[in-house]
Structure formats: C-alpha cells, structure tokens
MOPAC internal coordinates of N, CA, C and O (Angstrom, degrees):
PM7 1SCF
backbone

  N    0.0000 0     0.00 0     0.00 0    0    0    0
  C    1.4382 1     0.00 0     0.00 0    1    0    0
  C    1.5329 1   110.94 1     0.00 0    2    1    0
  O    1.2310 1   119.70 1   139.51 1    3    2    1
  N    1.2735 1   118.17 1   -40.49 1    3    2    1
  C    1.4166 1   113.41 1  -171.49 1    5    3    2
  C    1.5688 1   108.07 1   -95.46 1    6    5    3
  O    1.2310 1   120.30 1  -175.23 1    7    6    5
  N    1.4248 1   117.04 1     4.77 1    7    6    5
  C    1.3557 1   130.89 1   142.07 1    9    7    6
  C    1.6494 1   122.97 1   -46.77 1   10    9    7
  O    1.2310 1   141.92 1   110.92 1   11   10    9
  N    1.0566 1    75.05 1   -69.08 1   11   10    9
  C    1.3498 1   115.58 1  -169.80 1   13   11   10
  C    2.0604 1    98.24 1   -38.22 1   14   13   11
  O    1.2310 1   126.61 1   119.98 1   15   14   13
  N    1.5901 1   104.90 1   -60.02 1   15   14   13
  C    1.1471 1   149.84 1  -155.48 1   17   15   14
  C    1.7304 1    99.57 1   -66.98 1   18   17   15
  O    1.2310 1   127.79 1   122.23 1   19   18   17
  N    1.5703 1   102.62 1   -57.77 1   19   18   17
  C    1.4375 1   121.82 1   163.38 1   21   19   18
  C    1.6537 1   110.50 1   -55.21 1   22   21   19
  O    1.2310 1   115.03 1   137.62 1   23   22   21
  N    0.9244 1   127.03 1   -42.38 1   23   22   21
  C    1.3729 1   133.49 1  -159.84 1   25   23   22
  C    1.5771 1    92.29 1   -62.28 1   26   25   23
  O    1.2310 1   130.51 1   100.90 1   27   26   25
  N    1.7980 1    97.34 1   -79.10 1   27   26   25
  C    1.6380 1   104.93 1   170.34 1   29   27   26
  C    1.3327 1   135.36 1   -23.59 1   30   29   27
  O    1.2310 1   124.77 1   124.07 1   31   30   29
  N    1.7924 1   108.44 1   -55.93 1   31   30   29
  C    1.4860 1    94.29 1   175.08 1   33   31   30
  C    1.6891 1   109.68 1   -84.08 1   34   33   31
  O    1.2310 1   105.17 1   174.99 1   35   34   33
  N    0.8128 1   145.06 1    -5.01 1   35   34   33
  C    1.7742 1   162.74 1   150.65 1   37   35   34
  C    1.5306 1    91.55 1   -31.82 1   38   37   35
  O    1.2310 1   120.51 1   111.31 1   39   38   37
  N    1.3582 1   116.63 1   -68.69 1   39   38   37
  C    2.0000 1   127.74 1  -172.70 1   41   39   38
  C    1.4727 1   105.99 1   -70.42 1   42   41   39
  O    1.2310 1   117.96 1   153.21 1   43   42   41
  N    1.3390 1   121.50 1   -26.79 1   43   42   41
  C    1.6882 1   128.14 1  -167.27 1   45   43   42
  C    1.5576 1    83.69 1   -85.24 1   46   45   43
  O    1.2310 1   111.82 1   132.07 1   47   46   45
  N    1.2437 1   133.02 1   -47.93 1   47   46   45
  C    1.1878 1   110.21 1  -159.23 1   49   47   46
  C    1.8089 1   107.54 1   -97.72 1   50   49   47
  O    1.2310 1   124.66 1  -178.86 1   51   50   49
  N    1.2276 1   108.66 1     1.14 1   51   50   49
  C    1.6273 1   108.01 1   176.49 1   53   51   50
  C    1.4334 1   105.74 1   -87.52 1   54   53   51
  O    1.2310 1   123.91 1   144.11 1   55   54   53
  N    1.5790 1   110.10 1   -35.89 1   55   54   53
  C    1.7316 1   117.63 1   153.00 1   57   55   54
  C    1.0210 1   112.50 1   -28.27 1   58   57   55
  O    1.2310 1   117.89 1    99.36 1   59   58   57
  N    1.3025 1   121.62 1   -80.64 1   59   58   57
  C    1.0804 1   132.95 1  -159.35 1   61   59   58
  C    1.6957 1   129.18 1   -47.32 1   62   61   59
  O    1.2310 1   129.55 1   131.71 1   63   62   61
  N    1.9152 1    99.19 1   -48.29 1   63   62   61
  C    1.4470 1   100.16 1   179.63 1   65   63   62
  C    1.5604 1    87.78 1   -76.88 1   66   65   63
  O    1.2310 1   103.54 1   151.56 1   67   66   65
  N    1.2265 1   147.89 1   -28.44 1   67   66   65
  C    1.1068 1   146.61 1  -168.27 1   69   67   66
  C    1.7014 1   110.88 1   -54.04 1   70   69   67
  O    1.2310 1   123.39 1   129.07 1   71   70   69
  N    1.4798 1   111.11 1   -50.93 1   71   70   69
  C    1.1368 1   112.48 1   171.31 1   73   71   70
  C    1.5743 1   113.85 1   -85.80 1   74   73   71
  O    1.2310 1   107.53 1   148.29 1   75   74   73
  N    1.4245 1   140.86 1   -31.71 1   75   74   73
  C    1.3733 1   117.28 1   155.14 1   77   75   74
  C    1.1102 1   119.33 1   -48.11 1   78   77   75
  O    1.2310 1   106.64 1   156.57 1   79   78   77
  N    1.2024 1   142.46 1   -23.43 1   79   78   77
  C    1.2939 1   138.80 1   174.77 1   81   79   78
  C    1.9179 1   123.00 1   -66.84 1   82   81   79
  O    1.2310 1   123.63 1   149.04 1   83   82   81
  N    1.6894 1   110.65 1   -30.96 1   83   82   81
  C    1.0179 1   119.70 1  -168.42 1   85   83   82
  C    1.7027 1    86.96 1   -88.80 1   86   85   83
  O    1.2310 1   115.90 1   151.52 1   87   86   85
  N    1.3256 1   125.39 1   -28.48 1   87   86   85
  C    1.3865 1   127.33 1  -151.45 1   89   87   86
  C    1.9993 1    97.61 1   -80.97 1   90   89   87
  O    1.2310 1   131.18 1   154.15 1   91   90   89
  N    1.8053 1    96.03 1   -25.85 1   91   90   89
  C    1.8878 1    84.29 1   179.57 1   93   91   90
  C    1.9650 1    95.39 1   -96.85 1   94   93   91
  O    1.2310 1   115.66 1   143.60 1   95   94   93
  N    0.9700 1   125.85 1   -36.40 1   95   94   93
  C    1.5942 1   125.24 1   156.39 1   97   95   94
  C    1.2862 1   102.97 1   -33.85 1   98   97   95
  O    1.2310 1   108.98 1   154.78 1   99   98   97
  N    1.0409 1   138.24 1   -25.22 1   99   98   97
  C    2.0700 1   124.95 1  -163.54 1  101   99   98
  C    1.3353 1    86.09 1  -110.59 1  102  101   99
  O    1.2310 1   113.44 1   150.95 1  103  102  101
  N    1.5562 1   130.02 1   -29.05 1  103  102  101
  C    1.3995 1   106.06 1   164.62 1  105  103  102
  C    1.3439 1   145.25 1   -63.52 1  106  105  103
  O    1.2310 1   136.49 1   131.56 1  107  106  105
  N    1.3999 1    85.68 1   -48.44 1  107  106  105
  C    1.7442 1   108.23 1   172.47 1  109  107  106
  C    1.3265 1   110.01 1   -55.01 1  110  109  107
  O    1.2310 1   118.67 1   127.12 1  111  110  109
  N    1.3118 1   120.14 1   -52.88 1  111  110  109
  C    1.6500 1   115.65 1   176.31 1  113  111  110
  C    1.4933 1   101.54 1   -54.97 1  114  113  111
  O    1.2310 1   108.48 1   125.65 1  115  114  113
  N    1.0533 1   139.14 1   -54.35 1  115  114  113
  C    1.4176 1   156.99 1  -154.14 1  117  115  114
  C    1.8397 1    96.55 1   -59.83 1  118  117  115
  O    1.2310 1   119.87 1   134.95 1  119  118  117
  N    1.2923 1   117.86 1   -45.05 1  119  118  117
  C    1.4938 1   134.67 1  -162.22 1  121  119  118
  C    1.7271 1    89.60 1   -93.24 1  122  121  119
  O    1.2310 1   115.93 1   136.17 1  123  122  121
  N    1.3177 1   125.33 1   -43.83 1  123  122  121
  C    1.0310 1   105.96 1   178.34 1  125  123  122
  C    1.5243 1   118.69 1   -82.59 1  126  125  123
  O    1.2310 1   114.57 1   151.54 1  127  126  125
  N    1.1935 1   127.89 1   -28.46 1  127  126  125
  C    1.1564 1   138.13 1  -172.87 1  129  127  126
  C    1.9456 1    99.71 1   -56.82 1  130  129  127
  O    1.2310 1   122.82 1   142.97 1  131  130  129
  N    1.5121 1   112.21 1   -37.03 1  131  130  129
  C    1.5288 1   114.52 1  -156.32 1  133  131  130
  C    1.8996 1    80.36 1   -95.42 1  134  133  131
  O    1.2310 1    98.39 1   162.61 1  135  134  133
  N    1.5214 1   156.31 1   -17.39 1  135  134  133
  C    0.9387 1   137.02 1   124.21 1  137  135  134
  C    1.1651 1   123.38 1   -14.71 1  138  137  135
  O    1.2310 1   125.94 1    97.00 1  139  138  137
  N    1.3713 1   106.18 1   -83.00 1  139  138  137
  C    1.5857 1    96.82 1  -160.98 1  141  139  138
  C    1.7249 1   125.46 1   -65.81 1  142  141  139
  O    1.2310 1   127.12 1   176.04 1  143  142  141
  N    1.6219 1   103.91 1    -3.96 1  143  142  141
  C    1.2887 1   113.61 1   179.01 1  145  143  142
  C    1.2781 1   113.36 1   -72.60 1  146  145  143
  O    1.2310 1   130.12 1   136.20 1  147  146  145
  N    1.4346 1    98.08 1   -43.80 1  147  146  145
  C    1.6108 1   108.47 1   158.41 1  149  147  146
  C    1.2447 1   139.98 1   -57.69 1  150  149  147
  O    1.2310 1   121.63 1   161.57 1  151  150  149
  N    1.2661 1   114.49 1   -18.43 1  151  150  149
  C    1.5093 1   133.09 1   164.88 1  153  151  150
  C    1.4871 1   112.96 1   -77.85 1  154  153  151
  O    1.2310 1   125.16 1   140.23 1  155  154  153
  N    1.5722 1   107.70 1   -39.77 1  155  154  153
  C    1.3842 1   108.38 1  -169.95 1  157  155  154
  C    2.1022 1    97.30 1   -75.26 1  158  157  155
  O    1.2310 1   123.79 1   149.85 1  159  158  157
  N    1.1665 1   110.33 1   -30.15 1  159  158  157
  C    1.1324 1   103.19 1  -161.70 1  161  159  158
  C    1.3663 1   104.87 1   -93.24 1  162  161  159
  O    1.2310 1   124.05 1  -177.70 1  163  162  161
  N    1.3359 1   109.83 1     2.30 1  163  162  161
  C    1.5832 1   101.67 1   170.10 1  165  163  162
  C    1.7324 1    97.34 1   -90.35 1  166  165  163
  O    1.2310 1   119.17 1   140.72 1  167  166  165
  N    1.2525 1   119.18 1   -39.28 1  167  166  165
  C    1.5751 1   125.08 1   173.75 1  169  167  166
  C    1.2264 1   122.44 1   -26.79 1  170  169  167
  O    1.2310 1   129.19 1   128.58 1  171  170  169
  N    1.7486 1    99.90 1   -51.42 1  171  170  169
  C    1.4190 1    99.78 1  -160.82 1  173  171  170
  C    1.5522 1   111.95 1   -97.99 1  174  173  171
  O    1.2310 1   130.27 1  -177.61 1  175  174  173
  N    1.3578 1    97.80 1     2.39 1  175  174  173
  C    1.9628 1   123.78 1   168.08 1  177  175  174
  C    1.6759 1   103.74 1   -50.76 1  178  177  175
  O    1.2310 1   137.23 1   124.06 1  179  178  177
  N    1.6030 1    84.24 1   -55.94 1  179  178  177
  C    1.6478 1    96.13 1  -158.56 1  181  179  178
  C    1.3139 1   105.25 1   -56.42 1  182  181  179
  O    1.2310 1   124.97 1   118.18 1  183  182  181
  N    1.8190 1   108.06 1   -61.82 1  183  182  181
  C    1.2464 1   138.12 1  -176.71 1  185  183  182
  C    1.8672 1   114.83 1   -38.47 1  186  185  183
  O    1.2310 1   125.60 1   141.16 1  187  186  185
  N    1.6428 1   106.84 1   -38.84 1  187  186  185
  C    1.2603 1   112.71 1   143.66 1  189  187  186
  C    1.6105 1   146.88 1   -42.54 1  190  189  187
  O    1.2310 1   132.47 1   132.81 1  191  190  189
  N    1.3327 1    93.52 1   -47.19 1  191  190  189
  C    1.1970 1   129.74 1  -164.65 1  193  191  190
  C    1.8389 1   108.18 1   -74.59 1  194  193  191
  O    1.2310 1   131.54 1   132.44 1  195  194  193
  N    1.4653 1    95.34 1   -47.56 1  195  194  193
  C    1.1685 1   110.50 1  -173.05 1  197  195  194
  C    1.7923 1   122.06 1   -75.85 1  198  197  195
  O    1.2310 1   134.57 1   141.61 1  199  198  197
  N    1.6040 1    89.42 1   -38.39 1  199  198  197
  C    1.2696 1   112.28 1   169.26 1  201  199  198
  C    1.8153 1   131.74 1   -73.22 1  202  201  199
  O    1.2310 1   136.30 1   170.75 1  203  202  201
  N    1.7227 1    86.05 1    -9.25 1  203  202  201
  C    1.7715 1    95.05 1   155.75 1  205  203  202
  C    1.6746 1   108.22 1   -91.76 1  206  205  203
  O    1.2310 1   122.19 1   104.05 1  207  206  205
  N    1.0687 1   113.42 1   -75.95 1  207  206  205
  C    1.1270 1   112.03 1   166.53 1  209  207  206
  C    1.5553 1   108.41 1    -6.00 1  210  209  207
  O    1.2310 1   113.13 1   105.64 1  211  210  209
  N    1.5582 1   130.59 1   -74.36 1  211  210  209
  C    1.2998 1   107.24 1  -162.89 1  213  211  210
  C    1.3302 1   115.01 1   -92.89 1  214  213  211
  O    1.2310 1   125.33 1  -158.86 1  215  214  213
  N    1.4939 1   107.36 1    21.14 1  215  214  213
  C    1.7030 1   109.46 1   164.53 1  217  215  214
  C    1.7787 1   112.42 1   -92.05 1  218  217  215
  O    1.2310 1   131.22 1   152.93 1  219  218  217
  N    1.6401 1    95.96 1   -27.07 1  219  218  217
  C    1.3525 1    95.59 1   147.79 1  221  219  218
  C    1.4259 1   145.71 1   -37.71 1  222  221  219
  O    1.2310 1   129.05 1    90.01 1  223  222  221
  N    1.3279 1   100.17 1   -89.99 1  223  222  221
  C    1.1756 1   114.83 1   145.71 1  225  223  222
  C    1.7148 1   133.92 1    -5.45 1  226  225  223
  O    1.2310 1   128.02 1   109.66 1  227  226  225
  N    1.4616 1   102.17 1   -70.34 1  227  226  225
  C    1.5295 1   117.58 1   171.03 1  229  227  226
  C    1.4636 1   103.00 1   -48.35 1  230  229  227
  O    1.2310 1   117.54 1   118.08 1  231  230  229
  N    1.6943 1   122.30 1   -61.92 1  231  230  229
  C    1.0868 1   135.59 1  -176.40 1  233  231  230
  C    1.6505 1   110.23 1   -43.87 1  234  233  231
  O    1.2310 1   122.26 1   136.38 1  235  234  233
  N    1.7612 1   113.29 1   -43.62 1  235  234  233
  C    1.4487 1    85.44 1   175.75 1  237  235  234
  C    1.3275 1   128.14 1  -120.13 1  238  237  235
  O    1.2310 1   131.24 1  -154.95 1  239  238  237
  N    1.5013 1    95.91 1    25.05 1  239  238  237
  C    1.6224 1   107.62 1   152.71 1  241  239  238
  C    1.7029 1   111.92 1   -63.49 1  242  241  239
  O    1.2310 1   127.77 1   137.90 1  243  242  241
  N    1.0904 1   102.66 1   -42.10 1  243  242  241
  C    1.5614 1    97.92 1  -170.05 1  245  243  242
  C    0.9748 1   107.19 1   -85.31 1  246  245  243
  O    1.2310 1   107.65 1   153.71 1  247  246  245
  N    1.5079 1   140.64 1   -26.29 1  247  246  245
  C    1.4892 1   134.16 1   147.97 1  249  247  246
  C    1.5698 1   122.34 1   -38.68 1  250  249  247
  O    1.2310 1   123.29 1   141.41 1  251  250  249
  N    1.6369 1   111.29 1   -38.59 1  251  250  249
  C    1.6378 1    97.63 1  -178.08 1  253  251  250
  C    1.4189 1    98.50 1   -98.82 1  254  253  251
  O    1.2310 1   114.81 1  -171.89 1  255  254  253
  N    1.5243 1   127.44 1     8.11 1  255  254  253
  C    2.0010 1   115.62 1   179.15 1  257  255  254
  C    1.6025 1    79.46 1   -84.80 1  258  257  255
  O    1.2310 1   105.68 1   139.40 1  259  258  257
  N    1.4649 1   144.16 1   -40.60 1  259  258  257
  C    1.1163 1   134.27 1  -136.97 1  261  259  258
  C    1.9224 1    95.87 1   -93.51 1  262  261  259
  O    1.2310 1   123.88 1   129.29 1  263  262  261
  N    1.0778 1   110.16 1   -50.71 1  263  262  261
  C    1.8275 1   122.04 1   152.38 1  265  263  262
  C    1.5576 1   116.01 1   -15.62 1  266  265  263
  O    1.2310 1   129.23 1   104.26 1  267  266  265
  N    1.4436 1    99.81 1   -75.74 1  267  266  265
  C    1.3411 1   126.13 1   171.76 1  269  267  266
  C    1.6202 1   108.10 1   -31.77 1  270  269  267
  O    1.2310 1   126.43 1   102.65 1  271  270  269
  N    1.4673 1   105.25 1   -77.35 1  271  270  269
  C    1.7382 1   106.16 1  -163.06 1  273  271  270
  C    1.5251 1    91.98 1   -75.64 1  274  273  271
  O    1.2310 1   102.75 1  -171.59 1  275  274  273
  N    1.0149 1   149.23 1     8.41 1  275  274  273
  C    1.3621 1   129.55 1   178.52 1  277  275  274
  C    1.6450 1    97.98 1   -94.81 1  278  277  275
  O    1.2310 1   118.73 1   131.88 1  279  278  277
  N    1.4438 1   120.03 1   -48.12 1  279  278  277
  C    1.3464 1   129.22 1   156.46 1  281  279  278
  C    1.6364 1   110.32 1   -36.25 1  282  281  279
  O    1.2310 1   121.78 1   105.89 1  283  282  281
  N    1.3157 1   114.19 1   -74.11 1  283  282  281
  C    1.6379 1   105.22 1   170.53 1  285  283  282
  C    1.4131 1   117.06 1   -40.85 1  286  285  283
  O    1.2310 1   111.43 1   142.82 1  287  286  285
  N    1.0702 1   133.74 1   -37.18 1  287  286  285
  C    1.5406 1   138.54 1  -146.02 1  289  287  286
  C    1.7508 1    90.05 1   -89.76 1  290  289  287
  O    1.2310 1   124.26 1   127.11 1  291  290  289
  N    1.6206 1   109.43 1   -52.89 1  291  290  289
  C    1.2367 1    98.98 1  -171.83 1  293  291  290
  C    1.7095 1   110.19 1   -80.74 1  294  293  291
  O    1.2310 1   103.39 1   164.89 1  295  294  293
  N    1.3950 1   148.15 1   -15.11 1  295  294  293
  C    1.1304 1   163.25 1   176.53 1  297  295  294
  C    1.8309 1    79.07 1   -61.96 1  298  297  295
  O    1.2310 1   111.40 1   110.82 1  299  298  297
  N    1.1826 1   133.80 1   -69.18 1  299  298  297
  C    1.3714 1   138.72 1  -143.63 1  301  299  298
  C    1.5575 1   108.81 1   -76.27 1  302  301  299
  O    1.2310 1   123.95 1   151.25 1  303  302  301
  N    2.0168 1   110.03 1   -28.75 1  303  302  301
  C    1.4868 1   120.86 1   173.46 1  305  303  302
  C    1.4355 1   108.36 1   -64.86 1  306  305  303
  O    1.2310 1   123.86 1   141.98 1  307  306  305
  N    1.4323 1   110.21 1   -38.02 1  307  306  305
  C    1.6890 1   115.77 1  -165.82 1  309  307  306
  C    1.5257 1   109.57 1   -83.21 1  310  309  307
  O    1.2310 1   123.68 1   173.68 1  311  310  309
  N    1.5222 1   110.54 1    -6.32 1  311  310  309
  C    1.4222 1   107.77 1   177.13 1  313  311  310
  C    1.1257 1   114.98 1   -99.78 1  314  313  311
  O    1.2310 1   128.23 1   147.10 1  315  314  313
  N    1.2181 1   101.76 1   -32.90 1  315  314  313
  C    1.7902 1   106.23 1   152.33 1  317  315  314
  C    1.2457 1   136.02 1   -48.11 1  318  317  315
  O    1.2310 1   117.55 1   151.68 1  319  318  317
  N    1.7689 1   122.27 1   -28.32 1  319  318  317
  C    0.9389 1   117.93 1  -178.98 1  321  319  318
  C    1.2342 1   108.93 1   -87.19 1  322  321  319
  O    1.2310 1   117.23 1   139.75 1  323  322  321
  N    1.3319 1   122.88 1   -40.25 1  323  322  321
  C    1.9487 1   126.95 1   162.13 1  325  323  322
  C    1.3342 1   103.02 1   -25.37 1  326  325  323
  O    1.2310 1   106.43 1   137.85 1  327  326  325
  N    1.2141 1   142.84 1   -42.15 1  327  326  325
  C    1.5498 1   125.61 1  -123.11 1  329  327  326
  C    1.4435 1    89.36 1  -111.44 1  330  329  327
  O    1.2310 1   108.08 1   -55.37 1  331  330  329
  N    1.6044 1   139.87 1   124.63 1  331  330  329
  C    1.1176 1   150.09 1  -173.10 1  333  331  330
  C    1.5247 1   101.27 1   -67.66 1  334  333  331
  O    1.2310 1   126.52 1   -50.65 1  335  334  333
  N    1.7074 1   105.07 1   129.35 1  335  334  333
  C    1.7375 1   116.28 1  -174.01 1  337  335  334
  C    1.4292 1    93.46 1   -70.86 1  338  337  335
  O    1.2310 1   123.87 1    -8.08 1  339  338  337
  N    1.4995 1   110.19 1   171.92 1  339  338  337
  C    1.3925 1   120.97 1  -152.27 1  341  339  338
  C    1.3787 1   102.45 1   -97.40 1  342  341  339
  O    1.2310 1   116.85 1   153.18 1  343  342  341
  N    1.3209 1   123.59 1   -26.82 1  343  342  341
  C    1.7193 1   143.31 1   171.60 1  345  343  342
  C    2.2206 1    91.39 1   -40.71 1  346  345  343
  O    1.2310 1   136.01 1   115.99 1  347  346  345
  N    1.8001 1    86.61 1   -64.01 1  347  346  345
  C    1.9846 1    89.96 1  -166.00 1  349  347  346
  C    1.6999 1    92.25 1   -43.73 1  350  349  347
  O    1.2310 1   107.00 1   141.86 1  351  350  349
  N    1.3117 1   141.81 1   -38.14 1  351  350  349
  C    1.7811 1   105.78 1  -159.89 1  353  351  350
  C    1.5226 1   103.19 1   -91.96 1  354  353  351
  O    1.2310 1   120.10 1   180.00 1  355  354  353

C-alpha cells in the first residue's frame, strides 16, 4: 500500500513538472505564433502596398502610350496638311 502510495505521488509529481513544462512551451509558441502574425501582417502591408504602386504605374504607362499616339496622330495630321493634294500637279 505505501508502495503503491509512493508510486502515486512519484506520477503526481512527474505530472506536474510535466505539465509546467507544457504550460512555458504553450507560451513560447503562443509569443511566437503572435510574431509571426506580425510578420505576416507586415508582409501583406507591403505586398499591398507594392501592388498599388504597380497598378499605378500600369495606370500611367497607359496614360503616356495613349499621350504619345495622339501626339503621333496629330504630328502625322499636320504633315498631311503640308503635302500638296494630288488634283494641284
């Protein structure tokens, strides 16, 4: 019986550090886990961030291709009008 008795508190107390042990482990994961959330959420800041930017960008590329040929188009009307119609020769 007092085997028995020993045994028990022997397991109560291997419990025990057993579970303080999981209890600073559930922190550490816990501390790292709210890291990396923070990492991820600075990530996807950027990833935001970046991804306006090159909608920007896109946006005023196609503003100055569209600039451009209207510039060509009218450079190309005014050279047209120089050029003597085919009726004058």
């Amino acid at each position: 019986m007092w085997k028995e008795i020993y045994e028990w508190a022997t397991q109560l107390l291997v419990l025990s550090k057993e579970t303080e042990r999981s209890r600073v482990d559930i922190k550490e994961v816990n501390k790292e886990v709210e890291r990396l959330t923070l990492v991820v959420q600075g990530s996807a800041f950027e990833i935001k961030r970046l991804s306006e930017k090159i909608e920007y960008a896109h946006e005023k590329e196609t503003h100055e291709r569209e600039k451009l040929a209207l510039k060509l188009e009218n450079e190309m009307l005014k050279f047209e009008r120089r050029l003597p119609s085919a009726k004058e020769k």
